[in-house]
C-alpha positions in Angstrom: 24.7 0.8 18.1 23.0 2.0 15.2 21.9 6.0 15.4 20.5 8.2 13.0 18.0 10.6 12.0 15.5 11.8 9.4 14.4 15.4 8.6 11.8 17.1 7.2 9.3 14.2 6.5 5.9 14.3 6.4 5.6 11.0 9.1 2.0 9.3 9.5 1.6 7.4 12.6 -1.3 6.7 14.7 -4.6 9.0 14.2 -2.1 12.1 13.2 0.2 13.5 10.8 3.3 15.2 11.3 4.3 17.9 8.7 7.9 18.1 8.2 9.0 16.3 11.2 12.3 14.3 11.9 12.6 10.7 13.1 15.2 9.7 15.8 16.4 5.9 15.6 19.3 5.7 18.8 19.3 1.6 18.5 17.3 -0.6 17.9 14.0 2.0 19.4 12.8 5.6 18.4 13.7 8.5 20.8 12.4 11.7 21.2 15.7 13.5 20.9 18.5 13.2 17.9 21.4 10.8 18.7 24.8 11.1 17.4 25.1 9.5 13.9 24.3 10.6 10.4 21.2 13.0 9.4 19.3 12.6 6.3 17.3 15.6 5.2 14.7 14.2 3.4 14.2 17.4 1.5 9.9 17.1 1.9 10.2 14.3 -0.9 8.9 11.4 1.2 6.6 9.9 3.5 7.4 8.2 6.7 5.7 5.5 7.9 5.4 2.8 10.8 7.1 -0.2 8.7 3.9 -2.8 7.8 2.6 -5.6 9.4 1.6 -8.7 7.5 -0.8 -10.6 10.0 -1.3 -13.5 8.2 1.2 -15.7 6.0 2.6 -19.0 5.2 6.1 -18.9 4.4 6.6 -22.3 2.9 3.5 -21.6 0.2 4.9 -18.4 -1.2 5.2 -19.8 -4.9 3.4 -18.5 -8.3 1.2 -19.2 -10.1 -1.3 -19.7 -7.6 -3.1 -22.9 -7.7 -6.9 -22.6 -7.5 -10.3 -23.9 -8.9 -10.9 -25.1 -12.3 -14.2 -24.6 -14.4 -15.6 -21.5 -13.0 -15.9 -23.6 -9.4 -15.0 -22.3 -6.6 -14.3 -24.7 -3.1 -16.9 -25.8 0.1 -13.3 -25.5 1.9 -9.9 -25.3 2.3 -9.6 -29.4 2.0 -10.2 -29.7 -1.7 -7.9 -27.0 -2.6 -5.1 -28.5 -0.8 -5.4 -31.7 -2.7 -5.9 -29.6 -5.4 -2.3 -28.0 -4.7 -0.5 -31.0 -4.1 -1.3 -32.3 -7.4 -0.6 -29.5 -9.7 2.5 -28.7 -12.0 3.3 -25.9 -9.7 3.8 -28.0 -6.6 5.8 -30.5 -8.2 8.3 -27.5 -9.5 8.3 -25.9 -6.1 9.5 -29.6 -4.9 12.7 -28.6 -6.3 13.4 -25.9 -4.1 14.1 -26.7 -0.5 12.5 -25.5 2.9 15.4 -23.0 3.4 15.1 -21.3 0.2 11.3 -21.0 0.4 11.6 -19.0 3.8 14.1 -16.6 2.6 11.7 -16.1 -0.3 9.0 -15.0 1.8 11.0 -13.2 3.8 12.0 -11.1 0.8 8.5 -11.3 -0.3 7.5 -9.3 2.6 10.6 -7.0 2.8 10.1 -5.5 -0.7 6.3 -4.4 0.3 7.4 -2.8 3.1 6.7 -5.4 5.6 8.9 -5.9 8.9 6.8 -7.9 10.3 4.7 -10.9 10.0 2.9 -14.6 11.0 4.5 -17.3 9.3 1.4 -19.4 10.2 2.8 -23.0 10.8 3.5 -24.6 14.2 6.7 -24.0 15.6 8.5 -26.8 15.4 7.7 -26.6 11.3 9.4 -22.6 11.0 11.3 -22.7 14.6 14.8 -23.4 12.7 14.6 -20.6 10.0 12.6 -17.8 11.7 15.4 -16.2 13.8 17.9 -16.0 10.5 15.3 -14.0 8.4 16.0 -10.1 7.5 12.9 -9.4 8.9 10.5 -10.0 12.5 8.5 -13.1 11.7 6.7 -13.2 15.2 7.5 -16.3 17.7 5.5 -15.9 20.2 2.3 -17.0 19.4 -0.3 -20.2 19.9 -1.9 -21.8 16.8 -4.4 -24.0 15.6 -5.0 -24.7 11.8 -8.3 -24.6 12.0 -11.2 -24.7 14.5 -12.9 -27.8 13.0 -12.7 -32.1 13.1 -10.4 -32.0 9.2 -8.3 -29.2 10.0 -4.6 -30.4 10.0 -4.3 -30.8 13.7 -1.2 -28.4 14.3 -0.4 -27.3 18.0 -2.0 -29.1 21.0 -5.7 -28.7 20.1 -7.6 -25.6 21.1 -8.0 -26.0 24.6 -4.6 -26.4 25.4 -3.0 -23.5 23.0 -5.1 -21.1 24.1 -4.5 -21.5 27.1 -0.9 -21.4 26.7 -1.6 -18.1 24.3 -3.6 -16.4 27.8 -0.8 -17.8 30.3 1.9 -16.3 28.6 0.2 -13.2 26.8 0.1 -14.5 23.4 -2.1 -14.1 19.8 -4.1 -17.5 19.5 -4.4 -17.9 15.3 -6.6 -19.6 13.5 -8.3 -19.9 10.3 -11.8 -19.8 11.3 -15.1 -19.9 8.8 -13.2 -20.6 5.7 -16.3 -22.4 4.3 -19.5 -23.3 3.6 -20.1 -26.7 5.1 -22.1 -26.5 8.3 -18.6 -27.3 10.3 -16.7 -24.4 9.0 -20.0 -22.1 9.5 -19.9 -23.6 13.5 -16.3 -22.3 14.2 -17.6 -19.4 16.6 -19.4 -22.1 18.0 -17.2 -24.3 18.3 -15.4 -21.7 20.4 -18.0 -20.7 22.6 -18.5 -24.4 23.8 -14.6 -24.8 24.6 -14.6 -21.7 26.2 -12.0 -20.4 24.1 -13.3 -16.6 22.5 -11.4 -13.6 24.1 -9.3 -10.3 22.9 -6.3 -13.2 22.4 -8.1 -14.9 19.3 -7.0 -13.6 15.7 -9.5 -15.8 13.2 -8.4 -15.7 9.3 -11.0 -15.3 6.5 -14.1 -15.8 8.7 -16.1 -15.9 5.3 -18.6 -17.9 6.6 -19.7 -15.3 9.5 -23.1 -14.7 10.6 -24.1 -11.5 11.8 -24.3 -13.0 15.3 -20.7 -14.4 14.7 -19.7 -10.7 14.3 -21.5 -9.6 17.0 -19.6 -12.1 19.5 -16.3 -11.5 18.0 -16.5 -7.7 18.6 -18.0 -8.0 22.0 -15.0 -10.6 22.3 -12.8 -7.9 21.5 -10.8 -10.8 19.0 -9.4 -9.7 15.9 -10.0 -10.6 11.9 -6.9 -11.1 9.6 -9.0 -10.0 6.5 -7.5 -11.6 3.2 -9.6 -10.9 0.3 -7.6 -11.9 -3.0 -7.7 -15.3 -1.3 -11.1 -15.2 -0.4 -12.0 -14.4 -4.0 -9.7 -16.9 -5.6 -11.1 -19.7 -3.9 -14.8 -18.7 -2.6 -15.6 -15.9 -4.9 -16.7 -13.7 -2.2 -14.8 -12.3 1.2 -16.1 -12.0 4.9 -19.1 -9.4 5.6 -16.0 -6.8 6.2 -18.3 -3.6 6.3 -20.2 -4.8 9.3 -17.1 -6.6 10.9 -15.5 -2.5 11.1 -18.9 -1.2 11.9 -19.3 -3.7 14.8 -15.9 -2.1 16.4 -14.0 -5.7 14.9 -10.2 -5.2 15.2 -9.4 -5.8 11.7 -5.7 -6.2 9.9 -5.0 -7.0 5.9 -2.7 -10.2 5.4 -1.6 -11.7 2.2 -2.0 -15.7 3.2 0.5 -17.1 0.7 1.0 -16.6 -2.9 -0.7 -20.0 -3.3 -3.9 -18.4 -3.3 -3.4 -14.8 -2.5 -1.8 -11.1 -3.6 2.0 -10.9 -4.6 2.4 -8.8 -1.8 1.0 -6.5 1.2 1.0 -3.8 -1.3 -1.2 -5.4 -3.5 -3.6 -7.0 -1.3 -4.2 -3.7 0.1 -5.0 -2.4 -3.2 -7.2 -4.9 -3.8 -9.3 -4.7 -0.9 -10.2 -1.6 -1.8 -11.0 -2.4 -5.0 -13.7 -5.3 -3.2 -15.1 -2.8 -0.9 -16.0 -0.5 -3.4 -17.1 -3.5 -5.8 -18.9 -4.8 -2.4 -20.5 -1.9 -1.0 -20.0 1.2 -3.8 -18.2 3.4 -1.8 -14.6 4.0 -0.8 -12.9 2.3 2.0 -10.7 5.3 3.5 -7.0 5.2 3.1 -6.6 5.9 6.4 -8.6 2.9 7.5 -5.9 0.7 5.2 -3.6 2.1 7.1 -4.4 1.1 10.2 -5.6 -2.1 9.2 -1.3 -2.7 8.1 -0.3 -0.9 11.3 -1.5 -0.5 14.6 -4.4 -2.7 14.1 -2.3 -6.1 13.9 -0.4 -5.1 16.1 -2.8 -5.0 18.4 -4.2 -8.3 17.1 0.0 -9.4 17.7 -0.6 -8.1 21.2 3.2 -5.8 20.4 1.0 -2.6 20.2 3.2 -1.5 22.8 6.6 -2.1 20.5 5.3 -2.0 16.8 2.9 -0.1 14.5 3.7 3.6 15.5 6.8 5.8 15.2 6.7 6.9 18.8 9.6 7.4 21.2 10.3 3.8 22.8 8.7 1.8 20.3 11.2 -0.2 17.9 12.9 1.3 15.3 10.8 0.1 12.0 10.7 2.9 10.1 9.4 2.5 6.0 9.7 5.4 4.0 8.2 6.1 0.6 8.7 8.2 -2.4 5.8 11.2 -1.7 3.8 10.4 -5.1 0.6 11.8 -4.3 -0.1 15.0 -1.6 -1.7 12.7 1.0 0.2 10.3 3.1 -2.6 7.5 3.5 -3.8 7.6 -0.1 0.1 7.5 -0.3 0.4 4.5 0.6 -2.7 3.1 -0.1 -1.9 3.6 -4.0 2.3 2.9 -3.4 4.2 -0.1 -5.7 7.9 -1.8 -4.5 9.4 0.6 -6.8 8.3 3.6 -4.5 10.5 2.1 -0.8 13.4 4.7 -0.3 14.0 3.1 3.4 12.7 0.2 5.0 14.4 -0.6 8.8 13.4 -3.5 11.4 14.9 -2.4 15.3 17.0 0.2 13.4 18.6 -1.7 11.0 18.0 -1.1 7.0 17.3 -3.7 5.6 16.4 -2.1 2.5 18.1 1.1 1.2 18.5 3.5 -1.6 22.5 4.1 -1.3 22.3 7.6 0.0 21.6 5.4 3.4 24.6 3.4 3.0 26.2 4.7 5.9 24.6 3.7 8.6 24.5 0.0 7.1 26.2 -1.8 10.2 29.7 -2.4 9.7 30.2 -6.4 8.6 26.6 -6.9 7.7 25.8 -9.0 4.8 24.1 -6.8 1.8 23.4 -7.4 -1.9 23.1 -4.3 -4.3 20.5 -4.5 -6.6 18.4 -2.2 -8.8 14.7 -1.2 -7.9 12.9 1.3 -10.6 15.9 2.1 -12.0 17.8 3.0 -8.6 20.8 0.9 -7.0 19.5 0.1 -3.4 21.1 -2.4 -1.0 19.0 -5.5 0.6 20.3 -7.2 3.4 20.9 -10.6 2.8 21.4 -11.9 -0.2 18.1 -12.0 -2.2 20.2 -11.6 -5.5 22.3 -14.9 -4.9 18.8 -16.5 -3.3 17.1 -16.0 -7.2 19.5 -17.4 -9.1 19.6 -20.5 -7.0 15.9 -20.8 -7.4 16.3 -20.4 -11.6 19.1 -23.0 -10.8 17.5 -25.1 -9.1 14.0 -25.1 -11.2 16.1 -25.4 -14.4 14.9 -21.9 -16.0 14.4 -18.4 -15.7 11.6 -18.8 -13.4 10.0 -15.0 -12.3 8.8 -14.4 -9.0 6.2 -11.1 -9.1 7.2 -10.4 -5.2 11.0 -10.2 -6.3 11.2 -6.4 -8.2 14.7 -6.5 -9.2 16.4 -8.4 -12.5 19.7 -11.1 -11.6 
C-alpha cells in the first residue's frame, strides 16, 4: 500500500486555500492524519492541487496538425469536417499507427497536463479493451450518444434507452449537443425536451448553437456544459454564450475534444479560454473560476464529486503539484506549462515524478525516465518507447506538441 505525505504546501481545493499545509495519501485515498511512509517537505516552493479533469476527449483523434476548414470557411456542422478529416494527409499518416498506440498517446497527452482524469468519448465497446490499461482514470461508467440529432453517428442505444440506463445506474449521459447552425443542431434542447430526456445527468459538449431559452432550461435542468473553445473557434469561429451559461448557475467544465480540432492540452485550452472571454466579453474570466471549471465542476458533471476534484480526507489520492511560479495558486495554475508538474498521482500512485519522489514509486511498476525542462522525472508507462514507435511507424521524426520530452 502506497503512503506518504507532503509538507508545507500551499494546497488549493474547493472554495479555500490552505497555507503551508501537508497532504496525507495512506492508499489509494487522502486521510486526515499522516501514515507511515516517506515525507516530502516541500520547502513552500509549490502548489498543490486536486489532479485535473478533462471532461471531454476522444482518444483515438489525438493527432496534429489538426485538420479544419479551408479558405477562411468555417463548417454548418460537425458532418463536413469529418469528411473533411478522413480525406486529409494527416489522417492517412495517423493510418499508420494503430488503435493501441493512439490510446496510450492520449493517455499521455492528458498525463503531462496534469490530468488524471477524463471522457474518452466513444462507445464502449470502441475503448472498452484499452481503457483499464492506461496510466490514468479514463471514466467507464457513463451513457453516450454522439449527438442528439437524425446524422449524428448513432453510437449507444439511441437517447431514450441510454439515458435511461445513465439515471438507473447513476451515470453522466454525454453528448455533443448544438454543434451547429442548421435548424437540427439548434433543436437539440428540443429534441430533448420531447423525449423526456433533460435532467442533472446530461453533460452536452459545445452547445454553440444555444438560445437564451436553451440556457435557461439547461440551468433549471441542473445538466452540465463541457465548454471547449479552441475547437469551437477552429471550426465555427465563435464558442457557446459562456458568460450567460455561468451567470445562469450552468455547471460548466473545460475539455480539450481531441487534438483534431482542439488545444494540445488541458493546459492550453484553459489558457485559451481565457484569452476568448476576455476577447468575448473584455474582462477577465477569474482564475479561480478555471479552476473549478478543471476540478470540482466535472466532477460533478462525472457524478464522482464525492471521490474526485478535492484534496479532502476520503476522496482518492490524485494529487498534482506545481512549481509555485506566481504568488497566487489559481492564477498559478491558470498561467502553468508541462514543464512546471513536480508530482502528478492517480489513487496514490505517481504517475509522474521529479526523482526526489522516486521512492514511493511502487515496487515492480513499469516507469520510463525522461527529461521535462531540463529535469529527470519518471512517467509510468513507457511513453519514451511509445514515441519512437510512432516516428517508427510514420517513417520520420514526427513531433507531438502534447509530448514535452525529446527520445
Amino acid at each position: 500500500m502506497t503512503k506518504y505525505s507532503m509538507r508545507n504546501v500551499d494546497i488549493a481545493s474547493g472554495d479555500a486555500i490552505r497555507a503551508r499545509g501537508s497532504v496525507f495519501v495512506n492508499g489509494k485515498n487522502l486521510s486526515r492524519e499522516q501514515a507511515s511512509g516517506p515525507e516530502f517537505d516541500l520547502g513552500g516552493s509549490s502548489f498543490a492541487y486536486p489532479a485535473l479533469i478533462n471532461i471531454h476527449d476522444h482518444f483515438r483523434g489525438n493527432y496534429l496538425p489538426r485538420v479544419g476548414p479551408k479558405d477562411d470557411k468555417f463548417y454548418l456542422n460537425w458532418a463536413p469536417w469529418d469528411a473533411d478529416l478522413k480525406s486529409s494527409p494527416v489522417f492517412d499518416e495517423r493510418s499508420n499507427i494503430n488503435v493501441e498506440q493512439m490510446y496510450f498517446l492520449s493517455a499521455y497527452k492528458n498525463l503531462f497536463s496534469g490530468v488524471a482524469t477524463a471522457n474518452d468519448h466513444f462507445p464502449h465497446e470502441i475503448n472498452g479493451a484499452y481503457l483499464p490499461r492506461l496510466p490514468i482514470r479514463v471514466i467507464e461508467e457513463y451513457a453516450l450518444s454522439h449527438e442528439c440529432s437524425s446524422f449524428d453517428l448513432h453510437w449507444g442505444d439511441g437517447i431514450e434507452i441510454e439515458h435511461a440506463r445513465a439515471v438507473e445506474r447513476d451515470w453522466p449521459y454525454i453528448t455533443h449537443l448544438e454543434e451547429g447552425f442548421d435548424p437540427e443542431s439548434q433543436d437539440g434542447i428540443g429534441i430533448l425536451e420531447r423525449v423526456e430526456c433533460l435532467d442533472e445527468h446530461d453533460v452536452f459538449i459545445h452547445c454553440i448553437g444555444f438560445s437564451d431559452a436553451d440556457i435557461k432550461k439547461t440551468a433549471k435542468a441542473g445538466a452540465s456544459v463541457a465548454w471547449c473553445p479552441a475547437s469551437n473557434y477552429f471550426m465555427f469561429n465563435v464558442t457557446c454564450k459562456i458568460r450567460k451559461m455561468l451567470k445562469a448557475g450552468v455547471n460548466v467544465a473545460i475539455g480539450t475534444d481531441s487534438t483534431a480540432t482542439g488545444s494540445p492540452n488541458l493546459l492550453a485550452e484553459m489558457k485559451f479560454a481565457r484569452e476568448a472571454y476576455r476577447a468575448m466579453y473584455g474582462e477577465d474570466l477569474p482564475a479561480k473560476t478555471l479552476f473549478s471549471m478543471v476540478t470540482s465542476n466535472p466532477a460533478k458533471a462525472f457524478r464522482m464529486a464525492d471521490r474526485v476534484g478535492a484534496l479532502d480526507a476520503g476522496m482518492s489520492a490524485d494529487v498534482l503539484v506545481l512549481k509555485a511560479r506566481k504568488d497566487e495558486p489559481y492564477e498559478n495554475l491558470a498561467n502553468a506549462a508541462m514543464e512546471d508538474i513536480e508530482f502528478l498521482s492517480v489513487d496514490g500512485v505517481p504517475v509522474l515524478a521529479e526523482k526526489r519522489f522516486e521512492e514511493i514509486l511502487p515496487a515492480g511498476g513499469e516507469y520510463e525516465e525522461i527529461v521535462v525542462g531540463g529535469r529527470p522525472m519518471l512517467a509510468k508507462g513507457a511513453p519514451a518507447t511509445l514515441y519512437r514507435g510512432i516516428r517508427s511507424a510514420v517513417g520520420f521524426k514526427k513531433r507531438l506538441e502534447y509530448l514535452p520530452f525529446e527520445c
